[in-house]
N, CA and C of each residue as an Amber inpcrd file, in Angstrom:
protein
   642
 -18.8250000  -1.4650000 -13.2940000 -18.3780000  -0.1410000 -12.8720000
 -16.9720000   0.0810000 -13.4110000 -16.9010000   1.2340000 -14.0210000
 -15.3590000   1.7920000 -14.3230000 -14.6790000   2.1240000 -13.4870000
 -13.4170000   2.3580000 -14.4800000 -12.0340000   2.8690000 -13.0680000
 -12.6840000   4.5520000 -12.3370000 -13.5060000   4.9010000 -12.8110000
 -13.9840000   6.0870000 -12.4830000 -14.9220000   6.1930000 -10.9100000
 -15.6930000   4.8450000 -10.7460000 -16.1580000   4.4250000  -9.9640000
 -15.5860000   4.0920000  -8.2160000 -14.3520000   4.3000000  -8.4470000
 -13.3770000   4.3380000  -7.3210000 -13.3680000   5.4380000  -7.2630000
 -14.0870000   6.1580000  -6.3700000 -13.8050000   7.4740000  -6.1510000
 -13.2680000   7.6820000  -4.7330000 -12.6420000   6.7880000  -3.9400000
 -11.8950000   7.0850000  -3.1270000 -11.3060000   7.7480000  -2.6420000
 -10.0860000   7.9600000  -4.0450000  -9.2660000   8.8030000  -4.6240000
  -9.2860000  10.3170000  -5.3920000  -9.8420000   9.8720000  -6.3100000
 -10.9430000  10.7280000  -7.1100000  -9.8430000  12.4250000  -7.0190000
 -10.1330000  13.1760000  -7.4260000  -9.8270000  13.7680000  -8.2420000
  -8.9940000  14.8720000  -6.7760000  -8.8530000  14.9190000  -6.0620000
  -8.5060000  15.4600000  -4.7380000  -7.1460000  14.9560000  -4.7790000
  -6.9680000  13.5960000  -5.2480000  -5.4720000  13.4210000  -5.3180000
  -5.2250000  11.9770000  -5.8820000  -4.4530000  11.3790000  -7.0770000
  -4.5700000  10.2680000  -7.4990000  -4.2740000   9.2190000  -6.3750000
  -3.0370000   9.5740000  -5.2140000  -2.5430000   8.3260000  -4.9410000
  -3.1740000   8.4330000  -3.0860000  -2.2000000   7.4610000  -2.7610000
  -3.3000000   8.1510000  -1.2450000  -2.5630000   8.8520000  -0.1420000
  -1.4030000   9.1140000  -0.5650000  -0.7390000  10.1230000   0.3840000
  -1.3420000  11.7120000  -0.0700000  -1.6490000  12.1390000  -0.8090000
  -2.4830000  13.0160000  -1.2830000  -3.7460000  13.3550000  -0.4270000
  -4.5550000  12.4660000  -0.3220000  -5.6230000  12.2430000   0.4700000
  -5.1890000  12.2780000   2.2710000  -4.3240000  11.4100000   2.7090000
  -3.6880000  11.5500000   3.5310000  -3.5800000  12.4560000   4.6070000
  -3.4660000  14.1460000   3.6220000  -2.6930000  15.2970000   4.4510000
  -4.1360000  16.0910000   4.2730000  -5.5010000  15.5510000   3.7690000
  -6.4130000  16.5900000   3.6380000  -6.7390000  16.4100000   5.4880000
  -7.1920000  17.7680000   6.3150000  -7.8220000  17.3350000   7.4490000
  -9.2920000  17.7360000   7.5420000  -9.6190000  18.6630000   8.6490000
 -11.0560000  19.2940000   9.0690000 -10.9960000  20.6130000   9.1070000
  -9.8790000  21.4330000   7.9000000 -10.3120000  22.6640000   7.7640000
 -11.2010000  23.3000000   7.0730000 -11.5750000  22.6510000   5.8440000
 -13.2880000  22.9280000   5.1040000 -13.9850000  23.5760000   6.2810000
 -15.2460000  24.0470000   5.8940000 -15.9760000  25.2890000   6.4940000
 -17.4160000  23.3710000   6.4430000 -17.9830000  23.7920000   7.3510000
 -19.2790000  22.4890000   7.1850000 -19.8930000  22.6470000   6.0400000
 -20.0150000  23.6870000   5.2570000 -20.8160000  23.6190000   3.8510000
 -20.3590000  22.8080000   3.1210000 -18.8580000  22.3620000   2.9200000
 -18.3370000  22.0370000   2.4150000 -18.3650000  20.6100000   2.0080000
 -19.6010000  20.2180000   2.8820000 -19.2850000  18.4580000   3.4590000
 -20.6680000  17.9590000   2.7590000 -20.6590000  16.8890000   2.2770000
 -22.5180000  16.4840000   2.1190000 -22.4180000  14.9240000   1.9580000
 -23.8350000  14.6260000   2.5620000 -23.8550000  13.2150000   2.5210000
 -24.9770000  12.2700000   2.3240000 -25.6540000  11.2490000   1.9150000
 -26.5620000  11.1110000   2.2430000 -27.6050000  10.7360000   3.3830000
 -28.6220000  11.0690000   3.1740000 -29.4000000  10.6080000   4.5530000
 -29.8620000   9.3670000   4.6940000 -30.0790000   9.3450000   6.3340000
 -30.4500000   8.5820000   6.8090000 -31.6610000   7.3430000   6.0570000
 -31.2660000   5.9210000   5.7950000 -32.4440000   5.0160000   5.1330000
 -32.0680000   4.0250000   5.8800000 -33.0110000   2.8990000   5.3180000
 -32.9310000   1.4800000   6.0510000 -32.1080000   0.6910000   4.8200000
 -31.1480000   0.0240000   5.4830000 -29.6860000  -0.9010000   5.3070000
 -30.7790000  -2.3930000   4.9440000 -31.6510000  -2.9300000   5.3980000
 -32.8320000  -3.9960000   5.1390000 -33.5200000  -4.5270000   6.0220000
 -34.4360000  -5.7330000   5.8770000 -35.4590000  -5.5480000   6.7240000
 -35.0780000  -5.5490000   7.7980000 -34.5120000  -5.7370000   8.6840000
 -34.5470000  -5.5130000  10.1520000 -33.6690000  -4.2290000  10.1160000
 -33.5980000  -3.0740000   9.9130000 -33.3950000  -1.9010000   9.8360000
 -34.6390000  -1.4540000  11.0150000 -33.4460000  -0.4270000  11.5060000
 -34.5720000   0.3360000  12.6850000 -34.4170000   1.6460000  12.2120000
 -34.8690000   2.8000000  13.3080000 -34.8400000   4.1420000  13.1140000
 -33.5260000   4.5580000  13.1830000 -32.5730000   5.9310000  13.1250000
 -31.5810000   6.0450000  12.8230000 -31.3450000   6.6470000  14.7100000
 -32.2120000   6.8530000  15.4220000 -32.6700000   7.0200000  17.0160000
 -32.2950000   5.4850000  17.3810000 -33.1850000   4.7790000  16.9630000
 -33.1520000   3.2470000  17.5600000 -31.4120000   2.4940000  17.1360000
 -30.9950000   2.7740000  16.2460000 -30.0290000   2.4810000  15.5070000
 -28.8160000   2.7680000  16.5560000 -28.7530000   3.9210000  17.4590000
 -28.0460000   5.0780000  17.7760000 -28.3070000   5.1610000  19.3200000
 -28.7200000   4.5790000  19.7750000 -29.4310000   4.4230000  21.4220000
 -28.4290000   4.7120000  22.3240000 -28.7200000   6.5580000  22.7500000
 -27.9560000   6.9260000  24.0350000 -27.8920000   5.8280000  25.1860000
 -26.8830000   5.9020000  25.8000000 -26.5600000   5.4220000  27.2000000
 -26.4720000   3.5070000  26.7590000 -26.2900000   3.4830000  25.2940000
 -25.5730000   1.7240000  25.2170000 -24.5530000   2.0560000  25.4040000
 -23.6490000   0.7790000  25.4060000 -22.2450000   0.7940000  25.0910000
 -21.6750000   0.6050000  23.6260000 -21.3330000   1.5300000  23.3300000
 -20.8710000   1.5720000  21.6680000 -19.2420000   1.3260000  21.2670000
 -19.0470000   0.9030000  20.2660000 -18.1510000   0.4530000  19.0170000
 -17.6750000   1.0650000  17.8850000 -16.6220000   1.9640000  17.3050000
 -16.7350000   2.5110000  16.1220000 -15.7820000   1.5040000  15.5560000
 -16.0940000   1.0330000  14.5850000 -14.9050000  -0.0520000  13.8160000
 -14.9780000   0.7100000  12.5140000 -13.8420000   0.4970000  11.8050000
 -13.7680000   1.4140000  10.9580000 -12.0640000   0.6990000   9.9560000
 -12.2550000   0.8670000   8.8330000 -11.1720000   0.7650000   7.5810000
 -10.9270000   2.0040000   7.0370000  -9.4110000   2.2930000   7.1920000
  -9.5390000   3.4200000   6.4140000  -7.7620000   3.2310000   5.4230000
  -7.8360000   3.7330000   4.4160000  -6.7790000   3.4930000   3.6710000
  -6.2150000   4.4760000   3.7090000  -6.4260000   5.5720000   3.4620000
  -5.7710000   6.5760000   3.7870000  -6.0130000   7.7010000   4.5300000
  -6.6470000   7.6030000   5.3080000  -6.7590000   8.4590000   6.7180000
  -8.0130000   9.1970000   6.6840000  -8.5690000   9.6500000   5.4970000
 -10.2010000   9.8520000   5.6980000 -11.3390000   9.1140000   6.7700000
 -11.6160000   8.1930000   6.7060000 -12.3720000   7.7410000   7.4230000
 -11.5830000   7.5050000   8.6520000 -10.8200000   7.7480000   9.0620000
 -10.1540000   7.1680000  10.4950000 -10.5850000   8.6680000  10.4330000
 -10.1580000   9.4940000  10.2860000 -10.7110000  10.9410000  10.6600000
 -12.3590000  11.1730000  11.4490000 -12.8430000  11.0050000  10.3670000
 -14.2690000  10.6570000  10.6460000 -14.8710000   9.7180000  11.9900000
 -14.4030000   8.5310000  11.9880000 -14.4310000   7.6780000  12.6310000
 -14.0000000   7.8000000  14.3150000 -13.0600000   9.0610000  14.1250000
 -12.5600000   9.2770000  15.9400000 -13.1230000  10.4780000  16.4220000
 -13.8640000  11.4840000  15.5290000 -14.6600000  12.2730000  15.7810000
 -16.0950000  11.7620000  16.2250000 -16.3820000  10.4780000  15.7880000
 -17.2430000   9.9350000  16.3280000 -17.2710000   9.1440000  17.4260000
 -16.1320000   8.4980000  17.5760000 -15.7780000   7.9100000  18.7930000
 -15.9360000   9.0700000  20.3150000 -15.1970000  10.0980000  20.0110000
 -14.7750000  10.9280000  20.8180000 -16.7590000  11.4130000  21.1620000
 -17.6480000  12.0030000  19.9080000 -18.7970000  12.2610000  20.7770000
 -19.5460000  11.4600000  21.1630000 -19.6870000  10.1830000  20.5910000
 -20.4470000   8.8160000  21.6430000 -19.5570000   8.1830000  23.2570000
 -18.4730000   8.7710000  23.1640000 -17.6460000   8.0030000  23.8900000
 -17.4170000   6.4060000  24.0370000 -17.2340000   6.2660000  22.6040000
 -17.3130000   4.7980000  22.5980000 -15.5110000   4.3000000  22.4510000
 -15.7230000   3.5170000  22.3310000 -14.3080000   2.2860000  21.9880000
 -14.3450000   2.1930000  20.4720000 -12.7850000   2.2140000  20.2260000
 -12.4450000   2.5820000  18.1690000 -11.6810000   1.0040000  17.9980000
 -11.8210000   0.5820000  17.0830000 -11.3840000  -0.3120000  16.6370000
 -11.1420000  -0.1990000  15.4270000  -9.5610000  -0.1860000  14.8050000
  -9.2920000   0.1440000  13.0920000  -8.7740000  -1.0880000  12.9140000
  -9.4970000  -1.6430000  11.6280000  -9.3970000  -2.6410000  11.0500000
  -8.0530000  -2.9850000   9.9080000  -7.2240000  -3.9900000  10.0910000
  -5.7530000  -3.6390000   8.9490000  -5.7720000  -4.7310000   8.7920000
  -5.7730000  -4.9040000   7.3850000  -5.6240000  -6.0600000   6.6760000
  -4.2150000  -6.9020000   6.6090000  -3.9870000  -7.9110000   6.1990000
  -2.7170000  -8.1940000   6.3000000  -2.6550000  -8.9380000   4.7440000
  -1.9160000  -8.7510000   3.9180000  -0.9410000  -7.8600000   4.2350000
  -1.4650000  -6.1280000   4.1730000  -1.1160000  -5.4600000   4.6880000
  -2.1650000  -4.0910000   4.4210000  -1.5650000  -3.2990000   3.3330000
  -2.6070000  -2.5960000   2.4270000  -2.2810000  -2.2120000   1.3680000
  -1.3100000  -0.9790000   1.3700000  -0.2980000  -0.8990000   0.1690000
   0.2220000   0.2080000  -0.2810000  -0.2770000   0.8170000  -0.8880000
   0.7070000   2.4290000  -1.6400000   0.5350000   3.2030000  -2.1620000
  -0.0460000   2.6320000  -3.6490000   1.1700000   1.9320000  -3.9950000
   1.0850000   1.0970000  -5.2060000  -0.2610000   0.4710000  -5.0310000
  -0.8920000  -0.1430000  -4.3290000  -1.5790000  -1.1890000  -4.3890000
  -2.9920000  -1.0570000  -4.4650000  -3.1930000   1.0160000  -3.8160000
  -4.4040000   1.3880000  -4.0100000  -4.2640000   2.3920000  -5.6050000
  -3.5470000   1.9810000  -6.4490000  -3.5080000   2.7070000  -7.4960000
  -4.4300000   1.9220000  -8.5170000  -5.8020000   2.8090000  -8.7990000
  -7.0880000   2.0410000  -9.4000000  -6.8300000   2.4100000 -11.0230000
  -6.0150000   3.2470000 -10.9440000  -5.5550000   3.2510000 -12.7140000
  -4.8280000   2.3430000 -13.3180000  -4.1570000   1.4520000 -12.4820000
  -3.2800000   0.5220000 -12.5820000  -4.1090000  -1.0270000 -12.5490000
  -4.3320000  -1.0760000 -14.0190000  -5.1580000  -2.1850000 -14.3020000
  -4.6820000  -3.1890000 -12.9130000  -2.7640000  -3.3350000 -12.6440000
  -2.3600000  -4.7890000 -12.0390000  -2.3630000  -4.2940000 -10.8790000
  -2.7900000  -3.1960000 -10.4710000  -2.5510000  -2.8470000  -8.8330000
  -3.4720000  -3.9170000  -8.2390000  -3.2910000  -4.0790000  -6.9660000
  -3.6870000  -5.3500000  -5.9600000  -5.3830000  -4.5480000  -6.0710000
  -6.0970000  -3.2650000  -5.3980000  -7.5440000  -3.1670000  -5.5840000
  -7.7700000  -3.4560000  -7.0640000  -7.6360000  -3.1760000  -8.3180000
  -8.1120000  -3.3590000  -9.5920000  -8.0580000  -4.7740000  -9.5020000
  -7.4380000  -5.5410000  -9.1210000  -7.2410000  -7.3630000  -9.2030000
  -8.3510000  -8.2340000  -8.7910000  -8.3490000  -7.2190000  -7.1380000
  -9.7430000  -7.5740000  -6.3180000 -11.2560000  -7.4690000  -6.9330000
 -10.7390000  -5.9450000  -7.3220000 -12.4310000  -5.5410000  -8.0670000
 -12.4170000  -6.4360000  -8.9220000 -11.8200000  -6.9270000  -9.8700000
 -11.7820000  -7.6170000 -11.0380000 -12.3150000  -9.2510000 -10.7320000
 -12.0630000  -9.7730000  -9.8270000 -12.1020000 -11.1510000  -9.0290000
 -12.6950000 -11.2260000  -7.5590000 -13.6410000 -11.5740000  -7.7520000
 -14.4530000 -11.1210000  -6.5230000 -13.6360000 -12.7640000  -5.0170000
 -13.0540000 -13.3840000  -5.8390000 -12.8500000 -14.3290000  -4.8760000
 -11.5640000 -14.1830000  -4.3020000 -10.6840000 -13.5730000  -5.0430000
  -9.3470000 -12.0670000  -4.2050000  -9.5750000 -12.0030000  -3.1760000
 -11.0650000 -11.0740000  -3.1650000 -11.7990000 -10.4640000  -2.0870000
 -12.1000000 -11.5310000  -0.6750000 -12.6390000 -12.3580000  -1.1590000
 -12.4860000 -13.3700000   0.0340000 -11.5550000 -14.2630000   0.5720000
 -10.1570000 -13.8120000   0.3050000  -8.8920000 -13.8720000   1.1680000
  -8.2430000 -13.4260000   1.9840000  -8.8530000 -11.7390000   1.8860000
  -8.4370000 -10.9230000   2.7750000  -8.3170000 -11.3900000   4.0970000
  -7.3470000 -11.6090000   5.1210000  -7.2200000 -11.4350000   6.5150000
  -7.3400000 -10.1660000   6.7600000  -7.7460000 -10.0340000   8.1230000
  -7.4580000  -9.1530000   8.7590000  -6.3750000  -9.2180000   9.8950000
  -6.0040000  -8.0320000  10.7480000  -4.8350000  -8.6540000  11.5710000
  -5.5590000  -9.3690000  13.1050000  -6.5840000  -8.5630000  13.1730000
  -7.8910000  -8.7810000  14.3460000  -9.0140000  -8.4610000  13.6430000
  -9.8250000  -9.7070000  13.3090000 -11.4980000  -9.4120000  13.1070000
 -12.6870000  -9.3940000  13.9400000 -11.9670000 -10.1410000  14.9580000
 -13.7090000 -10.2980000  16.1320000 -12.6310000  -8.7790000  17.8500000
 -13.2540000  -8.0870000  17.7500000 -12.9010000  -7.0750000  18.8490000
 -12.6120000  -7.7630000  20.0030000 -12.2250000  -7.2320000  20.6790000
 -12.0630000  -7.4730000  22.2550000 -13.5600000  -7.4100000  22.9820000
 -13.9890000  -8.2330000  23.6570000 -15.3250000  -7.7980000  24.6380000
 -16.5500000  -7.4420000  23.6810000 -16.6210000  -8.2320000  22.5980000
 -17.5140000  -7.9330000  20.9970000 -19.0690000  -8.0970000  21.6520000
 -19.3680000  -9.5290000  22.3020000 -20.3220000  -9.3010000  23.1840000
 -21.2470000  -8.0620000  24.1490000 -19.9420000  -7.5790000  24.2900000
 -20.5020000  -6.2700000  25.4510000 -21.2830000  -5.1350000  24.7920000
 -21.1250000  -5.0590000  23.2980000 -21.7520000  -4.0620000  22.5830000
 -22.5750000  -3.9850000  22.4690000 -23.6420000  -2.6490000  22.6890000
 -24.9250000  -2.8160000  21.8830000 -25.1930000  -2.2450000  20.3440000
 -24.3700000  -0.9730000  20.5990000 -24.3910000  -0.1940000  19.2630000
 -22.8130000  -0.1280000  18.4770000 -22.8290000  -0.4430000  16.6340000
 -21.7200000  -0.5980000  16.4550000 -21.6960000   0.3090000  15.1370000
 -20.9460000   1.3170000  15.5070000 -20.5120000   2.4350000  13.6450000
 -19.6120000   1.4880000  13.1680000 -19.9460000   1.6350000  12.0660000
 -18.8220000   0.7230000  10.8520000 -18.6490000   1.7880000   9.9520000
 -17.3950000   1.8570000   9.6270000 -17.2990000   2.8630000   8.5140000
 -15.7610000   2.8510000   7.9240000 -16.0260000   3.0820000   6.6630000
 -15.0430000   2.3060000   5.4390000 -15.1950000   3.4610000   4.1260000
 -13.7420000   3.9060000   3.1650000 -14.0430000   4.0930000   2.0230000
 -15.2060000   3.2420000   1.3140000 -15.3680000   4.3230000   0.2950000
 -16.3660000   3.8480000  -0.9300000 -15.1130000   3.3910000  -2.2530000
 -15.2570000   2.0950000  -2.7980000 -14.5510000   1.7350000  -3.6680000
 -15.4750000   1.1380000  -4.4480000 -15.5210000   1.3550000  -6.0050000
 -16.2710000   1.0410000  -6.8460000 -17.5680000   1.0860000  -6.2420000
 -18.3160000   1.9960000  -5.8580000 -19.7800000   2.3230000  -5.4920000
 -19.9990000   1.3730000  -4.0830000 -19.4790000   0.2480000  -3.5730000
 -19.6710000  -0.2810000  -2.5180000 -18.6230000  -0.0310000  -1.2740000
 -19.0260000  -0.6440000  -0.2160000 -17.6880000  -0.5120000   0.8170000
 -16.5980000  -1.0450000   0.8600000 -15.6420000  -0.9090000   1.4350000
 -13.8480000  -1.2480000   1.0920000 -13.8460000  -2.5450000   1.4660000
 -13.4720000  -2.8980000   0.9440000 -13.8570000  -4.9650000   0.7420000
 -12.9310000  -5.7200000   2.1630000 -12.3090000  -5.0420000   2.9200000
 -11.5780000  -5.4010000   3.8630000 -12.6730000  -5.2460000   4.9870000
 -13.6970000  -4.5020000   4.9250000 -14.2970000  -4.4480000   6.2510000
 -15.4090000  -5.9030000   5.7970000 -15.3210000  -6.6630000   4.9210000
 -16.2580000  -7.6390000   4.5140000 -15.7890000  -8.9520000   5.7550000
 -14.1440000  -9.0720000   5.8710000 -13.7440000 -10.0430000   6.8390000
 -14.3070000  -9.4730000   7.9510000 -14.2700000  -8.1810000   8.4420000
 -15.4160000  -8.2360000   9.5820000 -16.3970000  -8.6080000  10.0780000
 -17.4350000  -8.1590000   8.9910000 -18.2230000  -8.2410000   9.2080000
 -18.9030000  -9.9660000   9.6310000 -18.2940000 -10.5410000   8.5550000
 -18.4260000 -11.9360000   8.4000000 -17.9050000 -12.2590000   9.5480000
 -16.6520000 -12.4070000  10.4610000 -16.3740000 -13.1340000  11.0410000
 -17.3530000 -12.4670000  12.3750000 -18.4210000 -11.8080000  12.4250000
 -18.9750000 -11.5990000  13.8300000 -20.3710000 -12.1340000  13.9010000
 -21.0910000 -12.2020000  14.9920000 -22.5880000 -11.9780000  15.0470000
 -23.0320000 -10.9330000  15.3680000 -23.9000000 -10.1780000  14.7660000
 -24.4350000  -9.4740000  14.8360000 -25.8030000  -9.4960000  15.4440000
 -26.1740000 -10.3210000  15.8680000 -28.0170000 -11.0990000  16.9180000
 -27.8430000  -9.9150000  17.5910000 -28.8190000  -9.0480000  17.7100000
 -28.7970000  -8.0240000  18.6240000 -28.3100000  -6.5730000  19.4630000
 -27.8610000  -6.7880000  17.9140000 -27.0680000  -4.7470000  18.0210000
 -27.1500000  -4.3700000  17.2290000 -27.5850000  -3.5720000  17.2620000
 -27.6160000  -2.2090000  16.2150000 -26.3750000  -1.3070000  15.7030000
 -26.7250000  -1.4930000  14.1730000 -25.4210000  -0.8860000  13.2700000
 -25.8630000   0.2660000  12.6930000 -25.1200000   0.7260000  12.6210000
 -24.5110000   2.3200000  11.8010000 -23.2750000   2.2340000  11.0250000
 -24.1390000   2.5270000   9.5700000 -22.8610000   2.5850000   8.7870000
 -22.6510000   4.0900000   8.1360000 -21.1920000   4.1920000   8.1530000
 -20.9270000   5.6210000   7.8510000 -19.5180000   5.1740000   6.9260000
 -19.5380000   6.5570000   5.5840000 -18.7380000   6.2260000   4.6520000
 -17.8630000   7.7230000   4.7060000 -17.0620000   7.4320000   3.5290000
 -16.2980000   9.2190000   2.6290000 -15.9770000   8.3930000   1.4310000
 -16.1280000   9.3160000   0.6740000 -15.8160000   9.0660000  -0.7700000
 -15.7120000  10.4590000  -0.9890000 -15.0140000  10.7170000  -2.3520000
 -14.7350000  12.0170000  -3.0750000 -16.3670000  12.6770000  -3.3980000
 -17.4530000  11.7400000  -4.5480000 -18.3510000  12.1400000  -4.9670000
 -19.0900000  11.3350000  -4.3130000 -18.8920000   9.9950000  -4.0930000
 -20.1500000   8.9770000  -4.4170000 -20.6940000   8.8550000  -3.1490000
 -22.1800000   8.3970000  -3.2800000 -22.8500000   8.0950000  -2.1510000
 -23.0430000   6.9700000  -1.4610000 -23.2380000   6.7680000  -0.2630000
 -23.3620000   5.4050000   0.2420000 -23.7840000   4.8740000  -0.0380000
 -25.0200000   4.4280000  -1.3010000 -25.3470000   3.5190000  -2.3020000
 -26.2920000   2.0130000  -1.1640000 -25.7330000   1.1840000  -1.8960000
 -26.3120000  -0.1440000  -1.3330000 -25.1800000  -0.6940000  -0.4710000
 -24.0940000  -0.1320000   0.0910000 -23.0170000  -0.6440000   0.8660000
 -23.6140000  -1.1410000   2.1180000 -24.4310000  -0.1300000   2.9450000
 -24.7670000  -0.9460000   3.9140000 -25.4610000  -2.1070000   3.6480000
 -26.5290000  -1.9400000   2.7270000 -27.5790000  -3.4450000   2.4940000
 -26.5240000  -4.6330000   2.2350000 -25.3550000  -4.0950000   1.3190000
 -24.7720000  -5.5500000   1.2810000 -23.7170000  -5.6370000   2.3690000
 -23.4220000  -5.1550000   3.5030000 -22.8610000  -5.5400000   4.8050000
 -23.7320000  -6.6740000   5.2470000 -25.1950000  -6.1160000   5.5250000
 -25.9140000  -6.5160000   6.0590000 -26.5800000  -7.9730000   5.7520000
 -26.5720000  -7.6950000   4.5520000 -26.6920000  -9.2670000   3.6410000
 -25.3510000 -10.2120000   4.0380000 -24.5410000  -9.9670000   4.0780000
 -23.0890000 -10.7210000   4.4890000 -23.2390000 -11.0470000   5.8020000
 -23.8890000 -10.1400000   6.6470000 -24.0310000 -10.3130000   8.5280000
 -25.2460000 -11.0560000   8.4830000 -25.8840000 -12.0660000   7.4520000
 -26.5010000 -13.3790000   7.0840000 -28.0270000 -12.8520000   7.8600000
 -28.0490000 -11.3290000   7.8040000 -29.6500000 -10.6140000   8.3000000
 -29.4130000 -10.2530000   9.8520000 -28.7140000 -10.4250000  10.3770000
 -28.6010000 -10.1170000  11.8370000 -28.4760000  -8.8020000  12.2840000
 -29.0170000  -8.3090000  13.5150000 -29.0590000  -7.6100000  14.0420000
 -29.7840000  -6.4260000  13.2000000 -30.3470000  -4.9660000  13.9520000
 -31.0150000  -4.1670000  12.9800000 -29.6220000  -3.1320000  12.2130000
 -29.4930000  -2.8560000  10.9080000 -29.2980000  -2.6810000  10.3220000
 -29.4570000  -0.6930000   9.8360000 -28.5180000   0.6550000  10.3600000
 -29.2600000   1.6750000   9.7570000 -27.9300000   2.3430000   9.0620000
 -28.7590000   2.6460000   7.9160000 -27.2230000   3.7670000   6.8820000
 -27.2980000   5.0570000   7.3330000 -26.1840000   5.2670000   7.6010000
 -25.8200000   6.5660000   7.9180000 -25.8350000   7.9250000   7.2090000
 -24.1240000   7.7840000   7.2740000 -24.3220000   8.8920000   6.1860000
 -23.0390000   8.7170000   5.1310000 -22.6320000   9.2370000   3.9970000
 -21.3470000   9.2970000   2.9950000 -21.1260000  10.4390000   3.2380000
 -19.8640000  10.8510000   3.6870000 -19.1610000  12.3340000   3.7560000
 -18.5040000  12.3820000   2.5170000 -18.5870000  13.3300000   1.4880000
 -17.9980000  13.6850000   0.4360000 -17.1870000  14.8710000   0.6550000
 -16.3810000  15.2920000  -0.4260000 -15.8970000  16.5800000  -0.5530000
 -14.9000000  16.5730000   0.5740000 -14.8490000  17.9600000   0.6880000
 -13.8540000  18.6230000   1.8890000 -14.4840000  18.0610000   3.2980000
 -13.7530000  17.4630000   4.2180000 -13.9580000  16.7420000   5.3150000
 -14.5060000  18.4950000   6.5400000 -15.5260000  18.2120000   7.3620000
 -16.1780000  19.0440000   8.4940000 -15.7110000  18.5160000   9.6430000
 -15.3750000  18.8240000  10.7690000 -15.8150000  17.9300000  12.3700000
 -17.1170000  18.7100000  12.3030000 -17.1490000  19.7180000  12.4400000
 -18.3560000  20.5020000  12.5810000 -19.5410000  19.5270000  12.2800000
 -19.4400000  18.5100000  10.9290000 -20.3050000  18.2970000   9.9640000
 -20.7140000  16.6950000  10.5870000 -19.6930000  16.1930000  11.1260000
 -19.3200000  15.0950000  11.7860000 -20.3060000  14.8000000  13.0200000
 -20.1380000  15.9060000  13.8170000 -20.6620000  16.2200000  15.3540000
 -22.0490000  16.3380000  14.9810000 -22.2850000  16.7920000  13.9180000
 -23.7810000  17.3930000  13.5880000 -24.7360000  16.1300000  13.4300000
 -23.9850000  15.2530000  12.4490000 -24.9670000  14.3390000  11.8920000
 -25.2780000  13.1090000  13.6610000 -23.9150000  12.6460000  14.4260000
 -23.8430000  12.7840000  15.4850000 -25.2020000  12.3180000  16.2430000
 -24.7680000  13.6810000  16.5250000 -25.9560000  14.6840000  17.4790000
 -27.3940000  14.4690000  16.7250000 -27.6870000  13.9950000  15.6060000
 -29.1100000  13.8030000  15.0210000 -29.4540000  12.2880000  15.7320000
 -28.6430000  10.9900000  15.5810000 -28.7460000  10.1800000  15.9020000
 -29.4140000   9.9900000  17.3590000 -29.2360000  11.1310000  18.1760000
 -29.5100000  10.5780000  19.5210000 -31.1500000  10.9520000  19.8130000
């Protein structure tokens, strides 16, 4: 994948304070994503996935404030518990600059074993047990998910809860990101992809997809 493939960033604004100051004034047309599929075999329905009256989890990476956006609009209509994931050391401006052959993401993408150094500052939640249902949701970097939510995932079990994964990227779609979460969570628990919010960010669009789940 090319430097083009980071669409994180993408053409809305090179660096990520740019991205930063976009919020939820887009009109909902504005928003699109893909639908609902199965993440792998133990994938359930995007209902079963989503089960009113559990106790839910939104964990979530966000680099520059897109997906934390996303992510508390969802919190707020499940009424669940948010958990934002920060790497340590956590990235800069500089560091998410994908044009920059030596920036710290181009290094990572480049060296996949980078990638498996990442700390996080907290990877296993508070009361991780108590969950039944858990949103995960992370930029899209080079067609997959933001390689920081990978120490998550890994450091948990997943035996018996149901995931939801939800993305934003500029263009790209949620692709095979969830399948390879799920492959990393060594097959555990059922497994459903959500959705990729592109473009101009909705709550409207947010609440909607939501509200399908239940």
């Amino acid at each position: 994948m090319n430097r083009r493939g980071f669409l994180k960033i993408g053409s809305m604004g090179m660096m990520a304070v740019a991205l930063a100051g976009c919020g939820f004034s887009a009109p909902a047309g504005n928003i699109s994503g893909q639908a609902a599929g199965s993440a792998g075999s133990s994938a359930g329905t995007a209902g079963e996935a989503a089960k009113s009256g559990s106790k839910t989890l939104v964990v979530y990476y966000s680099a520059t404030g897109r997906t934390e956006r996303v992510a508390k609009v969802i919190a707020k209509e499940r009424q669940a518990d948010i958990v934002k994931l920060v790497p340590l050391p956590d990235y800069t401006e500089a560091d998410l600059d994908y044009n920059d052959t030596t920036s710290r993401v181009s290094r990572e993408h480049d060296d996949a074993a980078l990638r498996e150094k990442i700390q996080l500052e907290k990877a296993v939640p508070d009361n991780w047990s108590s969950y039944d249902t858990i949103f995960i949701g992370y930029p899209i970097w080079w067609g997959i998910a933001a390689w920081p939510v990978d120490a998550f995932v890994k450091a948990n079990d997943f035996t018996g809860k149901h995931v939801v994964t939800f993305a934003t990227a500029y263009s790209s779609p949620l692709g095979n990101s969830g399948k390879l979460l799920f492959e990393m969570a060594g097959g555990k628990g059922q497994w459903q992809d959500g959705i990729c919010f592109t473009g101009s960010l909705s709550e409207d669009k947010v609440r909607e997809w939501v509200k399908s789940l239940e």
